[in-house]
C-alpha positions in Angstrom: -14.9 -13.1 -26.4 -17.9 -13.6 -24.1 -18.1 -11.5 -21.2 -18.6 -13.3 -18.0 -20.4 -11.2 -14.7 -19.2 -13.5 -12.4 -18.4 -12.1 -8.8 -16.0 -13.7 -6.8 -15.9 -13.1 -2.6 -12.9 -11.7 -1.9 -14.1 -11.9 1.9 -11.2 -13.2 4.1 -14.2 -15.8 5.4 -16.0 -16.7 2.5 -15.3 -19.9 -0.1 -13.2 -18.6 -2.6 -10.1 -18.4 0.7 -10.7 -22.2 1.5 -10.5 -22.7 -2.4 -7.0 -21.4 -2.2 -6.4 -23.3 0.3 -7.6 -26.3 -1.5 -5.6 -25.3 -4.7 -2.4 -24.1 -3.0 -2.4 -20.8 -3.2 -2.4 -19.7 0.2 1.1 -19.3 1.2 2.6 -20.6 -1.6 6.3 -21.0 -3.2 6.4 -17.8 -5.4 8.7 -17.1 -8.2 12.0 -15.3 -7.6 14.3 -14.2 -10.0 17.8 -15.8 -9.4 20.6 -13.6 -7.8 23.9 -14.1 -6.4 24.0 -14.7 -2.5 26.9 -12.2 -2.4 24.6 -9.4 -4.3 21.9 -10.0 -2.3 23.3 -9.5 0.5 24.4 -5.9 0.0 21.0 -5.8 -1.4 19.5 -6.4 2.1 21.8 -4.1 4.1 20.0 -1.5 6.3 20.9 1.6 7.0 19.7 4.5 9.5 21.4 7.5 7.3 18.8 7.3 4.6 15.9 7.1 6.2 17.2 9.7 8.5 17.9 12.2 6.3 14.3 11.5 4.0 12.2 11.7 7.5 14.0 14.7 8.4 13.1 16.5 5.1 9.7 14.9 5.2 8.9 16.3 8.7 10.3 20.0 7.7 8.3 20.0 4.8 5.0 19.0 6.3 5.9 22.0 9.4 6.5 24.8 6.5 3.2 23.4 4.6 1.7 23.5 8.0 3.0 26.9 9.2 1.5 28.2 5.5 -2.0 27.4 6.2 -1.7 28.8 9.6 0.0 32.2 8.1 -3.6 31.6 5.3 -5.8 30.6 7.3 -9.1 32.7 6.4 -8.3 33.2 3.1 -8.5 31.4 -0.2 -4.3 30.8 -0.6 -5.3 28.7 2.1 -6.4 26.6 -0.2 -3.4 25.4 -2.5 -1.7 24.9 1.6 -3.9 22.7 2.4 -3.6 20.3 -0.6 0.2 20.7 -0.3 -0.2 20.2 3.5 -2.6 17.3 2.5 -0.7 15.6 0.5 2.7 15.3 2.3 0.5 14.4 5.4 -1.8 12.0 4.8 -0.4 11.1 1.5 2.8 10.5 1.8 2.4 9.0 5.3 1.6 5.8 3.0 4.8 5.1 1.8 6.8 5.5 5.2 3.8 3.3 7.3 4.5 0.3 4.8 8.3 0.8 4.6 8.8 0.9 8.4 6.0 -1.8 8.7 8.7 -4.2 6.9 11.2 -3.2 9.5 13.7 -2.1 6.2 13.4 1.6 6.2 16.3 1.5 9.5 18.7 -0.8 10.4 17.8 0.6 14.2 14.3 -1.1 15.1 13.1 1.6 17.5 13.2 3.7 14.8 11.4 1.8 12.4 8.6 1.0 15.1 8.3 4.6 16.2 7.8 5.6 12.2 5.6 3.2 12.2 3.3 4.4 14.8 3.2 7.8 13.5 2.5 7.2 9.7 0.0 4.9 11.0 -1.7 7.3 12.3 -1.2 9.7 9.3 -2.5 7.7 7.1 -5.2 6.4 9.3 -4.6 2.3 9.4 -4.2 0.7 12.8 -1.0 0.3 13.4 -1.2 -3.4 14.7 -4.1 -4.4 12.1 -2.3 -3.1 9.1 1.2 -5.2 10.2 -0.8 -8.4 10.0 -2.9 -7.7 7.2 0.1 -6.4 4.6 2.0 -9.7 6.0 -0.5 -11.4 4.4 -0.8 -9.4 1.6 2.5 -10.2 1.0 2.6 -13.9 1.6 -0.9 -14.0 -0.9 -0.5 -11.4 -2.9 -3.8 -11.0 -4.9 -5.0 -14.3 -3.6 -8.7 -14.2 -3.7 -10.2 -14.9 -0.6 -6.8 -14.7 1.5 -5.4 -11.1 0.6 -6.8 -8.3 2.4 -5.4 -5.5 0.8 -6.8 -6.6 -2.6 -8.1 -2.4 -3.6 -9.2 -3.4 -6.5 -12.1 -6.0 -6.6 -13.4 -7.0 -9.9 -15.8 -5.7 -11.0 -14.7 -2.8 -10.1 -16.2 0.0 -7.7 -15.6 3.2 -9.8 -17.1 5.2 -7.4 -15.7 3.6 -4.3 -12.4 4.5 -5.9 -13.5 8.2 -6.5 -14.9 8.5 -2.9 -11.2 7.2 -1.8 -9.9 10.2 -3.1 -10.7 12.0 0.1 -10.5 8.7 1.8 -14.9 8.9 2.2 -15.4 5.0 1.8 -12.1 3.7 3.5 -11.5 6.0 5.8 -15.1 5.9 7.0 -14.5 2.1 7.2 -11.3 2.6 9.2 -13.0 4.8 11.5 -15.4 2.6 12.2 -13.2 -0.4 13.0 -11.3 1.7 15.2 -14.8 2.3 17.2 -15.7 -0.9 17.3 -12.1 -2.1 18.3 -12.0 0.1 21.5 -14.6 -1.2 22.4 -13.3 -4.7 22.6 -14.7 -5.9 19.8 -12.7 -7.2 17.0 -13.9 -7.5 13.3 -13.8 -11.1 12.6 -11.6 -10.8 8.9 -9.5 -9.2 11.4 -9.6 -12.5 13.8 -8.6 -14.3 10.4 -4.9 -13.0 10.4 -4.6 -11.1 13.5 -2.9 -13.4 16.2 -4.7 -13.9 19.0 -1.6 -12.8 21.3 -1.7 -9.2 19.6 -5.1 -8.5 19.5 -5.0 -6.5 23.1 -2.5 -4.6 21.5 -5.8 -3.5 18.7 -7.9 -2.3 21.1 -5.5 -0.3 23.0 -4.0 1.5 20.2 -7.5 2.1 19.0 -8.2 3.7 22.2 -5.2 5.8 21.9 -6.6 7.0 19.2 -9.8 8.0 20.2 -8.0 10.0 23.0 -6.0 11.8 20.2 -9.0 12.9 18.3 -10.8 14.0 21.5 -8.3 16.3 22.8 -7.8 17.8 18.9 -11.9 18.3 18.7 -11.5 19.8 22.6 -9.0 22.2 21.4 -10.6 23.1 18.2 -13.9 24.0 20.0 -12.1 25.9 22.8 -10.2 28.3 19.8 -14.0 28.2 18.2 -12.0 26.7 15.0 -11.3 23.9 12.7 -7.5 24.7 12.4 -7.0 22.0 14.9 -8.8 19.1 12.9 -7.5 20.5 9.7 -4.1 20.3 11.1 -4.3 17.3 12.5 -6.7 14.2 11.9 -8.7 15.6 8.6 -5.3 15.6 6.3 -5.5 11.5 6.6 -9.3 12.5 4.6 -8.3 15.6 2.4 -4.7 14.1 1.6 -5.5 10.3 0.9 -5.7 10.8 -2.9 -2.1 11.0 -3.3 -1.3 7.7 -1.7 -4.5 6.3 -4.1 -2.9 7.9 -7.4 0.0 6.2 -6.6 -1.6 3.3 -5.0 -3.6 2.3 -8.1 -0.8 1.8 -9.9 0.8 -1.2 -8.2 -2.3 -3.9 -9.0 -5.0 -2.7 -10.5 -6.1 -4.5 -13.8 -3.6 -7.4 -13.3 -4.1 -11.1 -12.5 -5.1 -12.6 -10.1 -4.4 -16.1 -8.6 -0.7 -16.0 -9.8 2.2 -16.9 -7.8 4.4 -14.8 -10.0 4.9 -11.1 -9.0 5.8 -10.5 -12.3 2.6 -10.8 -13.8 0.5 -9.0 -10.8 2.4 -6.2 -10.0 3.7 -3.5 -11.9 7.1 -1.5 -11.6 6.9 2.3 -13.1 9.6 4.7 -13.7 9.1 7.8 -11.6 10.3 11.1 -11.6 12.1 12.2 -8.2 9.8 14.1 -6.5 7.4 11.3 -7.2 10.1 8.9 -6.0 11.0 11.0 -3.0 7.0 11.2 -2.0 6.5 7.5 -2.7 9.7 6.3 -0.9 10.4 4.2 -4.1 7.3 1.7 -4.0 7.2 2.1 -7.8 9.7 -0.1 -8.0 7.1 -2.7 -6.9 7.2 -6.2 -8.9 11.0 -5.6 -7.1 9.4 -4.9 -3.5 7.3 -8.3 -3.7 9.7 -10.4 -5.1 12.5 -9.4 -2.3 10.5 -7.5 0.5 13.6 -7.5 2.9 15.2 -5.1 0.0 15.5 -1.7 1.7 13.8 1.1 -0.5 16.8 2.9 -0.8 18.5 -0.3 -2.7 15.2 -1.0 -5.0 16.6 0.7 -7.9 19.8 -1.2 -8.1 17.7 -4.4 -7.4 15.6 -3.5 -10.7 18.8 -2.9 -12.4 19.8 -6.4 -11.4 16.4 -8.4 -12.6 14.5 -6.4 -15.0 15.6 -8.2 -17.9 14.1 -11.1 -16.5 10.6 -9.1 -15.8 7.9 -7.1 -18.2 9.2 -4.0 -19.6 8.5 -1.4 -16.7 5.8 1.2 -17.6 8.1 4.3 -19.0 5.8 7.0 -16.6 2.8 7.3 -14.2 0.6 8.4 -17.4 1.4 5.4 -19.5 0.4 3.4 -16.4 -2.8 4.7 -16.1 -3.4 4.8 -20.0 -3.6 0.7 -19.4 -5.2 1.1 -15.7 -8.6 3.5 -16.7 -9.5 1.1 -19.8 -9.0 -1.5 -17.9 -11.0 -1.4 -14.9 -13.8 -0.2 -16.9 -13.8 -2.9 -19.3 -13.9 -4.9 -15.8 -17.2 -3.5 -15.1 -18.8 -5.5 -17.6 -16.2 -8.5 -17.7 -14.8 -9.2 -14.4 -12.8 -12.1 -15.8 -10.1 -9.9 -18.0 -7.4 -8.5 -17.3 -3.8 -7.4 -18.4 -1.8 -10.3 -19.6 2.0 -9.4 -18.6 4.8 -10.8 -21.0 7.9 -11.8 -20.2 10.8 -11.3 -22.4 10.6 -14.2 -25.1 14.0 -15.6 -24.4 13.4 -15.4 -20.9 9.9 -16.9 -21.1 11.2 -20.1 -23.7 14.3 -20.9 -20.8 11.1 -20.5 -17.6 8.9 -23.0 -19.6 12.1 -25.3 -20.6 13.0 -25.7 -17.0 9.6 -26.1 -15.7 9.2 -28.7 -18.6 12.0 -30.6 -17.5 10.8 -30.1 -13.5 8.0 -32.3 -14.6 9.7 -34.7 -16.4 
């Protein structure tokens, strides 16, 4: 096969968006596997108690990580704190910004909104940006030129993705747009699918912000110490790799330009403390296919369609055993990726039907 270094814009303002426009790919009908009203609809119920009792245990363990680097600070058992610190901080601050982002996490909104806000700022994405941008991301998922939240870019940035372990080229990024945002001035892929009705609401939490971040660096020079920062504001840096090792597994390598979840997203089996951390996003072809699906209920909704999907990946490792060879063969081709299959059975009745659509 002949390689191809073609490079596509995945700007939000560039050509290749109005080319999905032009093909209709930009808010498109997208594949859903068929279940039964009734099903769905305990599928979809929302409930407070979950999320209740996860935050609760979330929040306890981040205090008793917290009050261990305190009790180390100094010394080097500081050190295994930190990343534990790090980790449930700004790491797992991922998964409970993008479940309460969907409104699904409670069935009581003030608690989803106020999740919201603080994960946000955990995980250091702008709380009103972010909304907007993973709406889109879900209404063109992998879309070229539409989706924002597209991490992986072929060809590949290997490095970028290395840096992003501590957060060094997003979270610089994100910093910067924050800057720049309380001072008025909004980025203009941010114009693209930020309404124009919410964007006061960007610049004043961005000023928020700022305030935070002051009054943290005002205390930590008044105690003549970091604790302060590393407590608070530095985790979203030092704890963003868990959210990308977890992250890279939802996309990466897949295609793109599909309006099937099925073939560019993946769903991996998890052990619980991965699960726990990760809210249950490995379920993910499930998540984009039925986003109003609380996380809670995404394991019975696998149950219910994964004979209809590609085999889900049997671990994280096996996952990345097809993600790492992947993106670096994408280095040098940009046009491959991982083909998905669906079942044969299932695939022969998909192509039937569309067959006789077109008749």
């Amino acid at each position: 096969m002949t390689a191809t270094t073609h490079r596509r814009d995945y700007s939000l303002t560039g050509e290749e968006g109005k080319k999905a426009v032009a093909n209709g790919l930009a808010g498109a009908q997208w594949y859903a596997c068929p279940i039964p009203r009734k099903q769905m609809k305990e599928l979809m119920a929302r409930s407070d108690q979950p999320a209740i009792r996860d935050t609760i245990l979330w929040f306890a363990l981040i205090l008793a990580a917290g009050a261990l680097v305190v009790a180390t600070w100094g010394t080097w058992w500081a050190v295994p704190a930190l990343i534990v610190y790090g980790a449930l901080y700004g790491g797992a601050a991922d998964s409970r910004w993008h479940e309460s982002g969907h409104g699904t996490a409670f069935r009581t909104r003030w608690m989803n909104d106020a999740l919201y806000q603080v994960a946000s700022f955990m995980v250091l994405r702008q709380p009103t940006v972010w909304r907007w941008s993973h709406s889109r991301h879900h209404t063109d998922t992998i879309i070229v030129g539409r989706d924002p939240e597209i991490a992986v870019p072929r060809p590949p940035d290997i490095l970028g993705i290395f840096l992003n372990l501590a957060a060094l080229k997003s979270g610089t990024k994100e910093l910067a747009g924050v800057v720049r945002h309380a001072m008025g001035s909004l980025d203009p892929e941010v114009r693209t699918y930020v309404p124009e009705s919410e964007q006061p609401k960007v610049v004043r939490e961005a000023r928020i912000w700022l305030a935070i971040w002051a009054g943290v660096g005002t205390l930590s020079l008044l105690l003549h110490s970091w604790l302060p920062l590393v407590l608070v504001g530095l985790p979203s840096f030092y704890g963003a790799w868990l959210y990308v090792f977890f992250g890279l597994t939802q996309h990466a390598g897949l295609a793109e330009d599909v309006l099937d979840h099925r073939l560019n997203s993946r769903t991996v089996y998890m052990n619980p403390v991965f699960r726990f951390l990760y809210w249950n996003m490995n379920y993910h072809v499930e998540h984009h296919m039925f986003p109003m699906v609380p996380y809670h209920a995404l394991p019975k909704l696998h149950a219910a369609i994964k004979d209809r999907c590609p085999p889900a990946y049997p671990s994280t490792l096996a996952a990345y055993r097809e993600i790492v060879p992947t993106l670096l063969r994408q280095r040098k081709d940009p046009g491959y990726h991982v083909k998905r299959e669906l079942p044969p059975a299932v695939a022969a009745r998909e192509a039937a039907l569309m067959a006789g659509a077109a008749a």
